[in-house]
C-alpha positions as MATLAB code, in Angstrom:
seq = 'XXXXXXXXXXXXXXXXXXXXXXXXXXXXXXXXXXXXXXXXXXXXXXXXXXXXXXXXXXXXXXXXXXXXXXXXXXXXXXXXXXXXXXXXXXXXXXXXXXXXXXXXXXXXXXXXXXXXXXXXXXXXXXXXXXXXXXXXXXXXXXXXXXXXXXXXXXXXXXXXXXXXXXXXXXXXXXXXXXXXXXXXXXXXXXXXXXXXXXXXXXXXXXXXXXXXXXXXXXXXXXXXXXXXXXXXXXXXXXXXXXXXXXXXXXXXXXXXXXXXXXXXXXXXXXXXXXXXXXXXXXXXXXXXXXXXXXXXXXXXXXXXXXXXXXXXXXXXXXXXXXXXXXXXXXXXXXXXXXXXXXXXXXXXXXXXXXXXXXXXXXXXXXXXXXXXXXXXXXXXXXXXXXXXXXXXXXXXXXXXXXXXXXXXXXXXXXXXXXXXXXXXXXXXXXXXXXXXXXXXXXXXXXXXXXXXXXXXXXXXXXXXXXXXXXXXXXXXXXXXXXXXXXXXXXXXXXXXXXXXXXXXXXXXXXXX';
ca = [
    -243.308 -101.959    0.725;
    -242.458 -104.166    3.814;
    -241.229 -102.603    6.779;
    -237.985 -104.382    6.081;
    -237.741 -102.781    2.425;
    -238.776  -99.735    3.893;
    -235.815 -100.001    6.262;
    -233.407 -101.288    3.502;
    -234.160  -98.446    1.424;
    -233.631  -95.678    3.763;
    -230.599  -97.191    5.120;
    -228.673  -97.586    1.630;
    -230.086  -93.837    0.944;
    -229.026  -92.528    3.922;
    -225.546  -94.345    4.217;
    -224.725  -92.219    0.432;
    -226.071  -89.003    1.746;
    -224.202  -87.639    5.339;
    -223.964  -84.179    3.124;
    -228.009  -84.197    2.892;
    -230.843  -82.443    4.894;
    -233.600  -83.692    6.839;
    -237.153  -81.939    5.787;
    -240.407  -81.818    7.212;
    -243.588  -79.919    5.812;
    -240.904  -77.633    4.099;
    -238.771  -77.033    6.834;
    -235.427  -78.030    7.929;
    -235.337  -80.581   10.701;
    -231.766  -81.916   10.557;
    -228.408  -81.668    8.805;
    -227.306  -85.106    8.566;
    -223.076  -83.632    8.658;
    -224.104  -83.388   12.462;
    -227.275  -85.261   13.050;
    -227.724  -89.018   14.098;
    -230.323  -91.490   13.043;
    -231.143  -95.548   13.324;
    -233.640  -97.330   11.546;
    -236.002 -100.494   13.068;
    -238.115 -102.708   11.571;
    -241.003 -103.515   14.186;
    -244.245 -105.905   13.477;
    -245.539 -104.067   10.765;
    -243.558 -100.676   11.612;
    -240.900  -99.539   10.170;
    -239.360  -96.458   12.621;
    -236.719  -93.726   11.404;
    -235.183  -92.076   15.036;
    -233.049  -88.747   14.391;
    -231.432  -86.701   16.763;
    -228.821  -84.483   17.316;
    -227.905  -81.926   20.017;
    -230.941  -79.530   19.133;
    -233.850  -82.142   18.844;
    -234.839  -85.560   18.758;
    -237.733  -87.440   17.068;
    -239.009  -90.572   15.777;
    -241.343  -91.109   12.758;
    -243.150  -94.182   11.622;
    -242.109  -94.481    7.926;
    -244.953  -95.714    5.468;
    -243.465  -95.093    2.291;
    -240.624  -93.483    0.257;
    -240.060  -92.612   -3.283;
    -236.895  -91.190   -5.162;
    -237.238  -88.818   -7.368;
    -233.780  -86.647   -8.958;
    -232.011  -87.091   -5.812;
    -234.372  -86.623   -3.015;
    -236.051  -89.157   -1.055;
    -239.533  -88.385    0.052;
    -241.191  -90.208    3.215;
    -244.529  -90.674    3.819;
    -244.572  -90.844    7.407;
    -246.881  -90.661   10.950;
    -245.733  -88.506   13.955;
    -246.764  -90.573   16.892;
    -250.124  -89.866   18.068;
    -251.189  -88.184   14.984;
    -253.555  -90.228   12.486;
    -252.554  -87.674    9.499;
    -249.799  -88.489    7.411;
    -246.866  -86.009    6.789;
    -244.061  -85.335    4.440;
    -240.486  -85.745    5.024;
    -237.625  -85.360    2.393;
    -233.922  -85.838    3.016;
    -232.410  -83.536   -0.110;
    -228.636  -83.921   -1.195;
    -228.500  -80.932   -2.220;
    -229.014  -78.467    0.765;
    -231.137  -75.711   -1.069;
    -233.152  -77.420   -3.529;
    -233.105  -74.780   -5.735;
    -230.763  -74.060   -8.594;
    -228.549  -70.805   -7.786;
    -230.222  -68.520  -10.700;
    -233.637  -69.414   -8.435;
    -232.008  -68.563   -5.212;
    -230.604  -65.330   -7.283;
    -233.944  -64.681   -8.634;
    -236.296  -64.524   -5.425;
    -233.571  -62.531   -3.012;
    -233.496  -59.933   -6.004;
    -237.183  -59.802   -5.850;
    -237.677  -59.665   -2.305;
    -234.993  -56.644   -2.213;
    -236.850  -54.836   -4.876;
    -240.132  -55.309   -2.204;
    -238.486  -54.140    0.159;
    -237.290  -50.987   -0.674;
    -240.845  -50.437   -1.858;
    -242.149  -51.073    1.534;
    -239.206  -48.652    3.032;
    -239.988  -45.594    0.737;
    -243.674  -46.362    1.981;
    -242.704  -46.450    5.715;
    -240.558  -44.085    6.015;
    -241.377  -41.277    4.812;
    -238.363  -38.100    4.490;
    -235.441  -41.569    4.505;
    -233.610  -41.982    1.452;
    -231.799  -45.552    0.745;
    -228.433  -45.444    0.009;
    -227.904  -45.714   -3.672;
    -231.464  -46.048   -3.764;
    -231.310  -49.975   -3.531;
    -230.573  -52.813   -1.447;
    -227.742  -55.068   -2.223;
    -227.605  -59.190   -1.919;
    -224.031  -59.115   -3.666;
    -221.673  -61.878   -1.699;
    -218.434  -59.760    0.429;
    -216.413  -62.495    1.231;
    -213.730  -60.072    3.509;
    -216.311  -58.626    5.502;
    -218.556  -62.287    6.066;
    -221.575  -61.201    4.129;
    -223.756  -63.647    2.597;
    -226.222  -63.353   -0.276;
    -228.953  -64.702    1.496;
    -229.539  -61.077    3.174;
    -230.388  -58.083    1.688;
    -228.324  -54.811    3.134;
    -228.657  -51.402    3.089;
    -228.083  -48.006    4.460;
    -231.234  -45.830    4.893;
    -230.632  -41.447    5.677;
    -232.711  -38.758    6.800;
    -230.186  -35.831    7.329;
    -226.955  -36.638    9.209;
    -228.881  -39.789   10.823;
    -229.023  -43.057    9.087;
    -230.007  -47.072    9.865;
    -228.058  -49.885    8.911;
    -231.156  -52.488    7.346;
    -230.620  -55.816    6.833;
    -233.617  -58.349    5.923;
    -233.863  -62.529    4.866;
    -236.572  -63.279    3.283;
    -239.569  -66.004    3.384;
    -237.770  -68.974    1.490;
    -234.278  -69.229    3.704;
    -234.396  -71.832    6.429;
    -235.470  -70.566   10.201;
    -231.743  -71.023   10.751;
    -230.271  -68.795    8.586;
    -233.172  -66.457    9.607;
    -231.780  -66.745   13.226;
    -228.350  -66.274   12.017;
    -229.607  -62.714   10.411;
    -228.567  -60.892   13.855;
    -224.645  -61.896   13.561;
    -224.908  -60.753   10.408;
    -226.885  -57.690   10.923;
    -224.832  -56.549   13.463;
    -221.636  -56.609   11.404;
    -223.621  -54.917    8.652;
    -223.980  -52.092   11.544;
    -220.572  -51.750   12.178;
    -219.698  -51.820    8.561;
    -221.990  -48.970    8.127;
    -220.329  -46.776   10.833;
    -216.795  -47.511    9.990;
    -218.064  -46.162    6.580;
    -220.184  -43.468    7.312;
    -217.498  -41.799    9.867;
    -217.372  -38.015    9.593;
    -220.037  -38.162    7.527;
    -223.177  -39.222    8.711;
    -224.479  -40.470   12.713;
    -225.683  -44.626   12.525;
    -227.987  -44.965   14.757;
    -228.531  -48.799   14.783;
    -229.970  -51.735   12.893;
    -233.342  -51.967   11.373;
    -233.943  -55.960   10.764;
    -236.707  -57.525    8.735;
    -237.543  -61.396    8.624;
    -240.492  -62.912    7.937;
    -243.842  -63.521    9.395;
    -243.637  -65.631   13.139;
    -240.215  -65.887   12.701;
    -238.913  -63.433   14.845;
    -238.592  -65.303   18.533;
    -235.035  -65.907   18.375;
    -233.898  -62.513   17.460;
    -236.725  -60.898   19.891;
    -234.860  -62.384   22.903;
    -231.249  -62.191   21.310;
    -231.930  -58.399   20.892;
    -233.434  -57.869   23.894;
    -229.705  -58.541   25.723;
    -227.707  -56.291   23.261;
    -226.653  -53.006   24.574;
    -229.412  -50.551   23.707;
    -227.199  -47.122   24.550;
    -224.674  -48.089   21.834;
    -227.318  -48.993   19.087;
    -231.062  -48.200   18.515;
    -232.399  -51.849   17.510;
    -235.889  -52.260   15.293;
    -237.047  -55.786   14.066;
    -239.598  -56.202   12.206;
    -241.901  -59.316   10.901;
    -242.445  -58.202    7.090;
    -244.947  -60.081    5.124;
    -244.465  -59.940    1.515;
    -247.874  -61.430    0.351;
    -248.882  -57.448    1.016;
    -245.508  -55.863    1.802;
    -246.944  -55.298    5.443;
    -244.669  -54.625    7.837;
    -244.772  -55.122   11.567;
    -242.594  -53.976   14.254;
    -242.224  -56.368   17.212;
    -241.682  -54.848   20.983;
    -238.821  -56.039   22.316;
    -239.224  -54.883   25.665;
    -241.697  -57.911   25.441;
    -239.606  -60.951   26.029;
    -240.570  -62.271   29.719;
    -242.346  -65.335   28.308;
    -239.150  -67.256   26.585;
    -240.749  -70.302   25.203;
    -238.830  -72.718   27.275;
    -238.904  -75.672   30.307;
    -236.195  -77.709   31.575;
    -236.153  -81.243   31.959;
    -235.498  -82.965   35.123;
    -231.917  -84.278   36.198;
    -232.450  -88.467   36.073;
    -231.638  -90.242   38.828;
    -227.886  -91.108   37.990;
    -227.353  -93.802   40.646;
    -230.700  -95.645   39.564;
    -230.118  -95.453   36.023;
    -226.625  -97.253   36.364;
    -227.608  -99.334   38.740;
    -230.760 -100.366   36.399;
    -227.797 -100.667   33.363;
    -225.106 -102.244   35.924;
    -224.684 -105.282   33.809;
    -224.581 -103.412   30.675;
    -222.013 -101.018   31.966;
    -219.765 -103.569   33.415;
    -219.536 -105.039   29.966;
    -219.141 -102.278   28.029;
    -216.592 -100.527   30.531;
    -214.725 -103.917   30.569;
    -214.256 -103.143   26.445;
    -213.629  -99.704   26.378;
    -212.341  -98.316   30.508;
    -211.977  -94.831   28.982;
    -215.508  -94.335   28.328;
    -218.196  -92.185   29.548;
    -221.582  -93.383   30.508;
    -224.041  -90.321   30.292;
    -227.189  -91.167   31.656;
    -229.625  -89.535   28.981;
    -232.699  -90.193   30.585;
    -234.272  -92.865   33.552;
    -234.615  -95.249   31.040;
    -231.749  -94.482   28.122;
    -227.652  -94.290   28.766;
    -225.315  -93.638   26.326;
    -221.514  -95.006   26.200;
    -219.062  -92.271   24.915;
    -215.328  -92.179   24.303;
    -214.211  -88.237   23.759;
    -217.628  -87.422   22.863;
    -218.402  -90.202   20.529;
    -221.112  -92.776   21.380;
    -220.022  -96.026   20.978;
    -223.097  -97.789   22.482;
    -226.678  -96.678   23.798;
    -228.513  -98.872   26.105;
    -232.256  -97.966   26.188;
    -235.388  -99.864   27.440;
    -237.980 -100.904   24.087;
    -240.315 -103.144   23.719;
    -239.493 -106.590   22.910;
    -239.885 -107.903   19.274;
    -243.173 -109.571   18.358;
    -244.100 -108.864   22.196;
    -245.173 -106.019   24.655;
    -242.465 -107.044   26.842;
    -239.829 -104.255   28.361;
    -235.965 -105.636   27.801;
    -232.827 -103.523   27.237;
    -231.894 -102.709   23.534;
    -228.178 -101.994   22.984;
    -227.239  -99.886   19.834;
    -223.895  -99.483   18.411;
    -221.897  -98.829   15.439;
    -220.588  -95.435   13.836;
    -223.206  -92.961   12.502;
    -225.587  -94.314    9.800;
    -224.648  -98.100   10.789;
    -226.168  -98.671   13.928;
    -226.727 -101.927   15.223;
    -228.723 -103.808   17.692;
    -226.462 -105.801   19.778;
    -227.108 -109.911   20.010;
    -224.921 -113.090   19.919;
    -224.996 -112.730   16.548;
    -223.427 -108.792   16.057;
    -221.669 -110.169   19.214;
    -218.024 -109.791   17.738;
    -218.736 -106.905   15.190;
    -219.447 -105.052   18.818;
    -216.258 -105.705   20.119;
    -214.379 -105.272   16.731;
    -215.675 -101.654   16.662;
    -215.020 -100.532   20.392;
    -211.491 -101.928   19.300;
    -211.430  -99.777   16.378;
    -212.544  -96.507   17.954;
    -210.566  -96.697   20.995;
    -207.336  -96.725   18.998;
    -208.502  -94.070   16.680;
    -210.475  -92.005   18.912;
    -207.102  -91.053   20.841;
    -205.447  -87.883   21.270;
    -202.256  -89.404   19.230;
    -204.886  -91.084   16.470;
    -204.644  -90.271   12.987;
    -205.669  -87.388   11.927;
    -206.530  -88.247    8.667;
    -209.058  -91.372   10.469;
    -212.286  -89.881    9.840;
    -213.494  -91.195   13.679;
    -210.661  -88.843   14.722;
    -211.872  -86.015   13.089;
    -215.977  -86.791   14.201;
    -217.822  -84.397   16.582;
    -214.410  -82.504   17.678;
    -216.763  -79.719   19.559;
    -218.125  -83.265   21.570;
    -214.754  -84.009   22.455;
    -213.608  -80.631   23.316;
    -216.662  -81.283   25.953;
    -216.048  -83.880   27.134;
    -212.464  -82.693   28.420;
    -213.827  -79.695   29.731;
    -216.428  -81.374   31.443;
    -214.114  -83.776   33.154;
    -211.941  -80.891   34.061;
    -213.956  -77.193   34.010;
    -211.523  -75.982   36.788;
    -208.572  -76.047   33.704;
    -211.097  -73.670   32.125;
    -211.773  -71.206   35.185;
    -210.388  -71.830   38.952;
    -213.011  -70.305   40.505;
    -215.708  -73.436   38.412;
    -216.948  -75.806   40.682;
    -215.571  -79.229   39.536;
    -218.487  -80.752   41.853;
    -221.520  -79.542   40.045;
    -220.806  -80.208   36.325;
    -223.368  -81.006   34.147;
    -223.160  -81.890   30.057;
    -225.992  -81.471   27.468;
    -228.535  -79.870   29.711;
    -231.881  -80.207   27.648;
    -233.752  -76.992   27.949;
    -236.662  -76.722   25.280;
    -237.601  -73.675   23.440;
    -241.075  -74.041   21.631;
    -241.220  -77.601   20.122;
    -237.058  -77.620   19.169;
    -235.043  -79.409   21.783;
    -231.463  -77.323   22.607;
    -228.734  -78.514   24.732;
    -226.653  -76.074   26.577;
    -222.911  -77.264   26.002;
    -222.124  -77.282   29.637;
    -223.808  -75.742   32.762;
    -221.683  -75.748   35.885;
    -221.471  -72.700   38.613;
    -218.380  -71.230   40.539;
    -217.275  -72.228   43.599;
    -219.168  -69.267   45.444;
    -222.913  -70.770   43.998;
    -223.053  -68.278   40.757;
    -224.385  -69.930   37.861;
    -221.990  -70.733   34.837;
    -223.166  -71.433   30.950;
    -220.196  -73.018   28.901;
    -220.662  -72.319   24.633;
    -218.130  -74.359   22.976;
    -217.054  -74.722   19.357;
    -214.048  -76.861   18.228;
    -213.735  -74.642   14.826;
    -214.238  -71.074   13.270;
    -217.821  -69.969   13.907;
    -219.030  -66.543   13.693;
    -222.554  -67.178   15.760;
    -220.547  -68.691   18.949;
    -221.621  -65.357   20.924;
    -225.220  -64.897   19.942;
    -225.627  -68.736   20.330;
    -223.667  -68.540   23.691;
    -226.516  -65.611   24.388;
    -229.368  -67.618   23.741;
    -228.460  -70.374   26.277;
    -227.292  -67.870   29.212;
    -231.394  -66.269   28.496;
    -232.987  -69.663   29.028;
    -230.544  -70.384   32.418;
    -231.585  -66.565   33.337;
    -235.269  -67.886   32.747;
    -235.109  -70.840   34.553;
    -232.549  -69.324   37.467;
    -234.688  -66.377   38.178;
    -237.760  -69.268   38.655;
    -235.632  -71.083   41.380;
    -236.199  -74.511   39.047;
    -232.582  -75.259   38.637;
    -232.778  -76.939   42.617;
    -236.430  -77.731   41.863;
    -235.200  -80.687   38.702;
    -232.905  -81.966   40.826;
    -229.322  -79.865   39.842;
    -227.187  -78.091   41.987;
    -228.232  -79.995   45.014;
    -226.853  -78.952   48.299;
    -225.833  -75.792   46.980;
    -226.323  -72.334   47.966;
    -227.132  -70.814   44.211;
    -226.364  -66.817   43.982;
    -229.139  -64.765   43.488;
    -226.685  -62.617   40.414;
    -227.233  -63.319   36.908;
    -225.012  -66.508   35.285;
    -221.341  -66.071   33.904;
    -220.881  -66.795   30.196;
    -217.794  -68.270   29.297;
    -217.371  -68.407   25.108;
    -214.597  -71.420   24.743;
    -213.040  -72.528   21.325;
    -209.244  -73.184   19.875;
    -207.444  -70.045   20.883;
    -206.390  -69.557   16.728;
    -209.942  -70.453   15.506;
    -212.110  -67.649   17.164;
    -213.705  -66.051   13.894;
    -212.523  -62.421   13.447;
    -216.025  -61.260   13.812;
    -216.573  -62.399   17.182;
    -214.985  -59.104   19.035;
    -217.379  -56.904   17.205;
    -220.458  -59.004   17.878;
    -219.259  -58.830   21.899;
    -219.463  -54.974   22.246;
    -222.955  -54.985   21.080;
    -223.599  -57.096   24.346;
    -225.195  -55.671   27.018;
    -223.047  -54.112   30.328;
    -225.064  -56.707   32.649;
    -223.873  -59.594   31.013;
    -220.505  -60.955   32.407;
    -218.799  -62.747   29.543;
    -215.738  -64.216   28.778;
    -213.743  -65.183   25.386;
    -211.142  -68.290   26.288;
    -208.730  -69.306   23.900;
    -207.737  -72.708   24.499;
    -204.164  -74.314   23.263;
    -204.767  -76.168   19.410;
    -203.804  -78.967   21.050;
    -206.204  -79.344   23.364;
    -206.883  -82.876   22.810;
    -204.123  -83.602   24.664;
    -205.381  -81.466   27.571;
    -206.782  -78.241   28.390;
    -204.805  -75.230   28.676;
    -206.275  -71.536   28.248;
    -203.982  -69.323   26.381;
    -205.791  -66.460   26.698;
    -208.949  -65.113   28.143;
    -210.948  -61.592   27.166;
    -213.772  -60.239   29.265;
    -215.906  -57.340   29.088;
    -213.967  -55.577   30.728;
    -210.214  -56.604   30.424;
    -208.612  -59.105   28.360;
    -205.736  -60.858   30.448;
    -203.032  -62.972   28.864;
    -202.109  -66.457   30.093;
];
């Protein structure tokens, strides 16, 4: 195929499938619902760039084929002479539910092998593990649970085996945790649980190692282990080893050079749409946003047919981009017209660019106004999408600001019900900890001309004040005492403004 087939292809594939995922060698990359991508034909190249707020890549396509529903790539990571496979799969788990049924039920039955085997004088609980789905208490099939007793002791277990996605294996702490508390609400009067026993698979683990690590070891005993089913091996992981957190941050671009290097472009595009943002995403890349959405990126590439630098402007809603010229010229206009009358806090709610990325424009309102959040945030030193990397994934903390006193504030947000908001809030507040306790925030260029407190950051957990997911005070009092969080419940209308309705800490929940 031509690049330009190549490119036609994907794009009419893609365009059908915002519902699919993005795979690579086996493993999930992106989840198009959230994800972005464009597609360019160059010379004899054509290029397929995804991103979204955890990572960002580019692969030179060489081939596809489609076969019952999913598109497989042949493609080149840059750099790399070997060729690798990507597939972007409609259907989320490829496999039909009986499978999915099928391998948890086997892994479970491995399992409890491996626990008679391991621990020796512990019975399990009605001598099996269960993978049933408990809708009222948040439990998905995708874990196995179980209750193992020696005595009047006992240990909540909970395990995901090799075939979920490293997210869901992630996710197996929120879930583990409730499984816990489950357990002792049950076992009351009858029986002392002690904690959580959690099994995922082989070099998995990372995630939960440092998420574990900040939970509040006097309330709970916490054991994870990496099990291996190949030999039902099981091995326990220390987690008083988590000093070296796979992560760096990225340094703070020059914001007056980049927009002075863009000045032309941001005149123009300001002149169109006054209410935009322009986030400077790197020294050579800004993005145009309007409550979170981008309506244009402007980006130095190479020339077509040429080696020459110029500026590339992209626009158009997810999974249309465009490059701008004389010729998309009025199609550019027509759809910064379009967007800034639905992408309004009066818009339809039924326009589907009203409803996109509501957790980006609940950011970008905080970010324009953090104090509305907390009085004592520093409306001075405000940053958005702070890239930190952790191993080869790219993460963006939400918001990263500090208090008006130099103490270091991380900002989780989520515009709708979501159960992980304070483990994911926890993994960002352990990479500023990292990075904080390195002196590095002043060192890329943040924060300057502030006097940063030596004390460990605030966490501030921020979402709709009637969409905080039930589970999310019992995942809280597993955290540890040293952590200083807060739960802010934010008026449903907030896209007409911020206003905090309530606020919960760790100590005292006050009322606004």
């Amino acid at each position: 195929m031509t690049p330009d087939l190549l490119a036609r292809s994907l794009q009419e594939f893609l365009a059908a499938s915002r519902n699919a995922v993005v795979l690579e060698d086996g493993e999930v990359l992106f989840d198009l619902e959230t994800a972005q991508y464009a597609l360019s034909s160059e010379k004899d190249r054509c290029l397929l760039h995804l991103w979204s707020a955890e990572r960002n890549v580019v692969r030179h396509v060489l081939d596809v084929e489609l076969k019952n529903g999913t598109l497989t790539l042949t493609a080149r990571r840059f750099g790399h002479a070997r060729p690798i496979k990507m597939e972007v799969c409609r259907d989320r788990d490829r496999r039909p539910p009986t499978a999915q049924k099928a391998a948890r039920s086997r892994y479970a039955r491995l399992l409890e092998r491996a626990l008679r085997r391991d621990m020796p004088g512990w019975a399990l609980d009605k001598s099996r593990l269960s993978t049933s789905m408990d809708l009222e208490r948040s439990f998905s099939p995708v874990y196995a649970r179980g209750l193992v007793r020696k005595g009047h002791s006992a240990f909540a277990v909970l395990a995901v085996n090799q075939e979920e996605t490293q997210a869901q294996v992630d996710a197996a702490l929120t879930f583990g945790l409730l499984w816990l508390d489950a357990c002792r609400e049950r076992e009351a009067g009858r029986s002392v649980v002690e904690g959580l026993r959690l099994y995922v698979p082989p070099k998995t683990s990372a995630t939960i190692q440092i998420r574990l690590a900040h939970l509040n070891h006097a309330t709970a005993k916490f054991q994870l282990f990496e099990f291996d089913e190949r030999d039902e091996s099981s091995t326990q992981i220390d987690l008083a080893d988590h000093g070296n957190i796979q992560t760096r941050l990225v340094r703070l671009p020059d914001v007056s050079h980049v927009r002075s290097r863009f000045a032309a472009t941001v005149s123009k595009v300001m002149a169109l749409a006054p209410q935009a943002e322009a986030a400077v995403l790197s020294p050579t890349e800004l993005s145009f946003r309007l409550h979170g959405l981008e309506l244009a990126r402007v980006r130095l590439a190479n020339a077509p047919g040429s080696f020459q630098v110029e500026e590339e402007i992209i626009f158009g809603p997810p999974g249309y981009e465009t490059r701008l010229n004389e010729e998309t010229s009025p199609a550019f206009e027509e759809f910064i017209k379009t967007v800034m009358e639905a992408r309004s806090p009066n818009g339809d709610r039924r326009d589907p660019l009203w409803r996109m990325y509501p957790e980006r424009w609940l950011e970008s309102l905080v970010f324009k106004n953090v104090s509305a959040v907390d009085s004592s945030l520093d409306p001075a030193h405000v940053y958005s999408q702070v890239p930190a990397f952790s191993a080869s994934d790219r993460a963006m903390i939400d918001v990263l600001t500090c208090t008006r006193d130099g103490r270091l504030a991380v900002l989780e947000l989520k515009a709708d019900e979501d159960m992980h908001l304070p483990l994911q809030g926890l993994d960002y507040w352990a990479r500023v900890l990292w990075h904080h306790s390195r002196d590095e925030f002043q060192q890329y260029g943040y924060f300057s001309g502030v006097q940063l407190s030596p004390r460990p950051p605030l966490l501030m957990l921020i979402a709709p004040s009637l969409r905080v997911h039930p589970a999310t005070d019992t995942v809280l009092r597993y955290f540890s005492p040293s952590i200083e969080w807060s739960l802010i419940g934010v008026d449903e209308r907030w896209r007409e403004g911020i206003k905090v309705i309530y606020r919960k800490s760790a100590v005292k929940a006050i009322h606004s």
